[in-house]
C-alpha positions in Angstrom: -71.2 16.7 54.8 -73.8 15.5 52.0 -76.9 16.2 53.2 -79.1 13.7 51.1 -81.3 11.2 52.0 -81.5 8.5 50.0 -85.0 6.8 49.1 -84.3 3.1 48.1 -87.2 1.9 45.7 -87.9 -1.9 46.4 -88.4 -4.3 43.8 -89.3 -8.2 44.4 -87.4 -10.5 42.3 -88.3 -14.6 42.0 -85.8 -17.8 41.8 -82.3 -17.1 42.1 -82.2 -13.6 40.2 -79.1 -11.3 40.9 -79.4 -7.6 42.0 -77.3 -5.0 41.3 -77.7 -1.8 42.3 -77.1 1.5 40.7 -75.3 4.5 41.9 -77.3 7.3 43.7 -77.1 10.7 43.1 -75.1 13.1 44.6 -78.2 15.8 45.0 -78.0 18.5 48.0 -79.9 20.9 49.7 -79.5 23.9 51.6 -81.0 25.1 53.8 -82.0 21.4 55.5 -84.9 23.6 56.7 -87.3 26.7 55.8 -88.7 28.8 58.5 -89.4 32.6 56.8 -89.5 35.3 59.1 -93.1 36.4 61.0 -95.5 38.0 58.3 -93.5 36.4 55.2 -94.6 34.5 52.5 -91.6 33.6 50.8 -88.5 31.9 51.2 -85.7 29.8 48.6 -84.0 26.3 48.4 -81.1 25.9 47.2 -80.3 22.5 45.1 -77.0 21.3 44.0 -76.3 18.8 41.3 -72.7 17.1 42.6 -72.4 14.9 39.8 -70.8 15.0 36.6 -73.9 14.6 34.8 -77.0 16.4 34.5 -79.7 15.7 36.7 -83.7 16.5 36.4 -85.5 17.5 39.7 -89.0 17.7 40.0 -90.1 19.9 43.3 -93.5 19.8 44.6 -95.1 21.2 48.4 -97.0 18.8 50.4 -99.3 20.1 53.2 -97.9 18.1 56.5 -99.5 17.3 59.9 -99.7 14.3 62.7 -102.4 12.6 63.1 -103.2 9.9 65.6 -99.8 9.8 66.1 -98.5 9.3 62.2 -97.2 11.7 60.1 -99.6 12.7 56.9 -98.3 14.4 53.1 -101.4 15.9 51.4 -100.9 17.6 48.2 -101.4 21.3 48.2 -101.9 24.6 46.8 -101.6 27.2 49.6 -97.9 26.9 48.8 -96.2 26.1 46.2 -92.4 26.0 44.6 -90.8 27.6 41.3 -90.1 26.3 39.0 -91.6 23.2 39.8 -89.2 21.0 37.5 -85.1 21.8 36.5 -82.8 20.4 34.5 -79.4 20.7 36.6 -75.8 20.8 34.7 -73.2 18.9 36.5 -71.8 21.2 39.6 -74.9 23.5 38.9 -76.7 25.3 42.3 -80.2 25.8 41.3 -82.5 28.5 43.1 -86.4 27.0 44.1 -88.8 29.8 45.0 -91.0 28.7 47.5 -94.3 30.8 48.1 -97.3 31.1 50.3 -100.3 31.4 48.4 -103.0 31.9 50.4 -103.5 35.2 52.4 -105.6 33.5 55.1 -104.6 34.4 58.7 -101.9 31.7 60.5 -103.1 31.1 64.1 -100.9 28.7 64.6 -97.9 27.7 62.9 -98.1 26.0 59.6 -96.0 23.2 58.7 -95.3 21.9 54.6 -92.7 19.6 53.2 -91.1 20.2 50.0 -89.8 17.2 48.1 -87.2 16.9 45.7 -87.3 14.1 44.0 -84.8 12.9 41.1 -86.5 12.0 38.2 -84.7 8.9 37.0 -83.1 8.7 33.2 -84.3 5.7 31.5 -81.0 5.6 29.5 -79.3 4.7 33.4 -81.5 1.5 33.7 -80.1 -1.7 33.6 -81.5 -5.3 33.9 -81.5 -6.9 36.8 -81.0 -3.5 38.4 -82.9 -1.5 41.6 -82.3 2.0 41.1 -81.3 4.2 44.1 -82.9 7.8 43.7 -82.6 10.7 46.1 -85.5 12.6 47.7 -84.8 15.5 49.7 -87.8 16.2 52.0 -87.5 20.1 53.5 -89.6 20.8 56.2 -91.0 24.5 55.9 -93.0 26.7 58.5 -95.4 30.1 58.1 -96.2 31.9 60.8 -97.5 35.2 61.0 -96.1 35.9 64.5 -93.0 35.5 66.6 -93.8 34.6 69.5 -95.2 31.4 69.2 -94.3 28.8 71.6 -94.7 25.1 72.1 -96.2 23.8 74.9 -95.6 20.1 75.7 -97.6 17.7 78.2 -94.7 14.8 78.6 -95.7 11.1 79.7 -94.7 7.4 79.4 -96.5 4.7 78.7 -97.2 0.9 77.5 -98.7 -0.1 74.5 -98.5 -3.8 73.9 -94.9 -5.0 74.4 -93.6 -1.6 73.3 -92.7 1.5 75.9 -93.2 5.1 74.2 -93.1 8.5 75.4 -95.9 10.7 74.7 -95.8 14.2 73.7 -98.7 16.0 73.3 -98.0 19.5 71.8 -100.9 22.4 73.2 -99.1 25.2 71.9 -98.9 27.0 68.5 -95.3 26.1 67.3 -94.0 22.8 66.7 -91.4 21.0 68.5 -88.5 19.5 67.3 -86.9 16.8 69.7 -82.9 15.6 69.5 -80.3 13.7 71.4 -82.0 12.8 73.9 -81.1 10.7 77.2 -83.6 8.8 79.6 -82.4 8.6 83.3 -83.4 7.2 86.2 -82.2 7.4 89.6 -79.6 5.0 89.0 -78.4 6.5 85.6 -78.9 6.9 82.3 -81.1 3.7 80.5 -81.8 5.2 77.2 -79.7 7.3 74.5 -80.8 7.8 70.7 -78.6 10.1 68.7 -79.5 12.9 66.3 -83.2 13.9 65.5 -86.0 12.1 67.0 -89.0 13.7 65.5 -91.3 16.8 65.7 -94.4 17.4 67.3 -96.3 19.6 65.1 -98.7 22.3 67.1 -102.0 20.2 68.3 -100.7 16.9 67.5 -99.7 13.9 69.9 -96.9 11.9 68.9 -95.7 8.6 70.0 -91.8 7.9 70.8 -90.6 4.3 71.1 -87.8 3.8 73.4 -86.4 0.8 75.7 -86.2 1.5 79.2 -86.1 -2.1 80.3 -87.5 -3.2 83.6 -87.9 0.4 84.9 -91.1 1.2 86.2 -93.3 3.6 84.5 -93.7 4.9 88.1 -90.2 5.5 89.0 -90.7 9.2 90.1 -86.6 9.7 88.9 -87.7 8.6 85.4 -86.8 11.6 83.0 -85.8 12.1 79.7 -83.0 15.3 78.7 -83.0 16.6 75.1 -82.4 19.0 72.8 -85.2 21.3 71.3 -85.0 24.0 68.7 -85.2 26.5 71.5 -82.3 24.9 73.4 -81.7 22.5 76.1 -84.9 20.8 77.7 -85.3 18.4 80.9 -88.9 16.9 81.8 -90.3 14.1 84.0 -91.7 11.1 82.8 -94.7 9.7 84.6 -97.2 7.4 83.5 -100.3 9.8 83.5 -102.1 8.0 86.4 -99.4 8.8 88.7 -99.3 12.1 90.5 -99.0 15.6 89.1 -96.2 15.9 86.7 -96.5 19.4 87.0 -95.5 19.4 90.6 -92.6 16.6 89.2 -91.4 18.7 86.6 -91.0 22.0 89.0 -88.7 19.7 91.5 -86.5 18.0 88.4 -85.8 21.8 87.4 -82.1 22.8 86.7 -80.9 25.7 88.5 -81.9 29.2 86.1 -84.7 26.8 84.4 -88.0 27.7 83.2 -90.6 25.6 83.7 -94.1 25.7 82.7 -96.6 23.2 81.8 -94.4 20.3 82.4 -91.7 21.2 80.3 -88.1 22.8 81.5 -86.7 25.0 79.3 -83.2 25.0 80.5 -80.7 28.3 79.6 
């Protein structure tokens, strides 16, 4: 399974100009995500060239957090990745050091991106032609302990025409959320496949879905995933209905845990 994803960049053209659009590279990279162990301040990225051409890379480590619900890439020095540009041979697996700086303290977890962009080769351009180029965009996390844990406050709500659930993350790991199904009492009314996003440590992040004419006050309305600590099941109340704690503790699967209005479910 390629593990690429491909950035197209937009172009405008006037009248009744053709487009054409040139291949994209096969570039992959492994691991899809960097998480050193507790205390460590390095870790490595693996890039493969899969074409039969060389490829240059340039890597660089953006500093990433959530704020007011979007995400934000700063640039950064606290970590950083070597070599920061390559030259890749066709079939060529290419080894990226990526190091913590700083020896600050990590209260809670922090979370980079590193980005791997292709750098195009002006001999590939063409007239008339939008060039497809890969970015690989790693998320990375330093953490100077092992037992952080996420702790999620779950609601629904309306903003506008468009229904979202709201996570609000008070712990000091982040939370990554998956495959996850909206039910009511009369069945499921929601599905979206594969990842749905993080919620970085601190941060409140927004989650459109469509839930139709179900009320925001159905107290069956819940929503089941998949975290990166396993299974999860947690109400869904709009926040001026009653406690969702209480909620949460009566939607529990048998053998769940549930604290602070999330189920972690073994």
């Amino acid at each position: 399974m390629k593990l690429t994803m491909k950035l197209a960049l937009t172009a405008m053209f006037s009248g009744a100009s053709l487009i054409a659009v040139a291949h994209a590279t096969d570039l992959r990279v492994a691991p899809v995500m960097l998480e050193p162990l507790p205390g460590q301040r390095s870790t490595t990225l693996t890039v493969l060239n899969g074409e039969e051409k060389p490829v240059r890379v340039q890597v660089r480590v953006m500093r990433w957090t959530q704020v007011n619900g979007e995400e934000k890439l700063e640039p950064t020095t606290d970590v950083v990745a070597s070599p920061p540009q390559a030259q890749l041979q066709p079939g060529q697996h290419y080894l990226i050091r990526v190091v913590r700086t700083t020896r600050t303290q990590i209260p809670t977890e922090e979370a980079y991106r590193v980005l791997v962009d292709e750098v195009p080769d002006p001999a590939d351009a063409r007239p008339g032609a939008v060039s497809m180029v890969v970015r690989q965009s790693i998320p990375v996390f330093f953490s100077d302990a092992n037992q952080r844990v996420s702790v999620v406050d779950w609601s629904i709500a309306r903003r506008g025409d468009q229904t979202e659930v709201v996570a609000h993350n008070r712990g000091t790991r982040r939370l990554r959320l998956s495959d996850i199904v909206i039910e009511a009492h009369d069945g499921p009314i929601h599905e979206q496949s594969g990842l749905v996003g993080y919620v970085l440590p601190g941060a409140t992040m927004r989650f459109p879905v469509d839930i139709g004419s179900t009320s925001l006050t159905d107290p069956s309305l819940h929503l089941r995933g998949v975290s990166d600590t396993g299974k999860l099941e947690v109400l869904l109340v709009d926040k001026k209905a009653q406690s969702t704690g209480r909620l949460c503790s009566e939607m529990c699967l048998p053998g769940s845990n549930c604290a602070s209005m999330i189920c972690h479910c073994r």
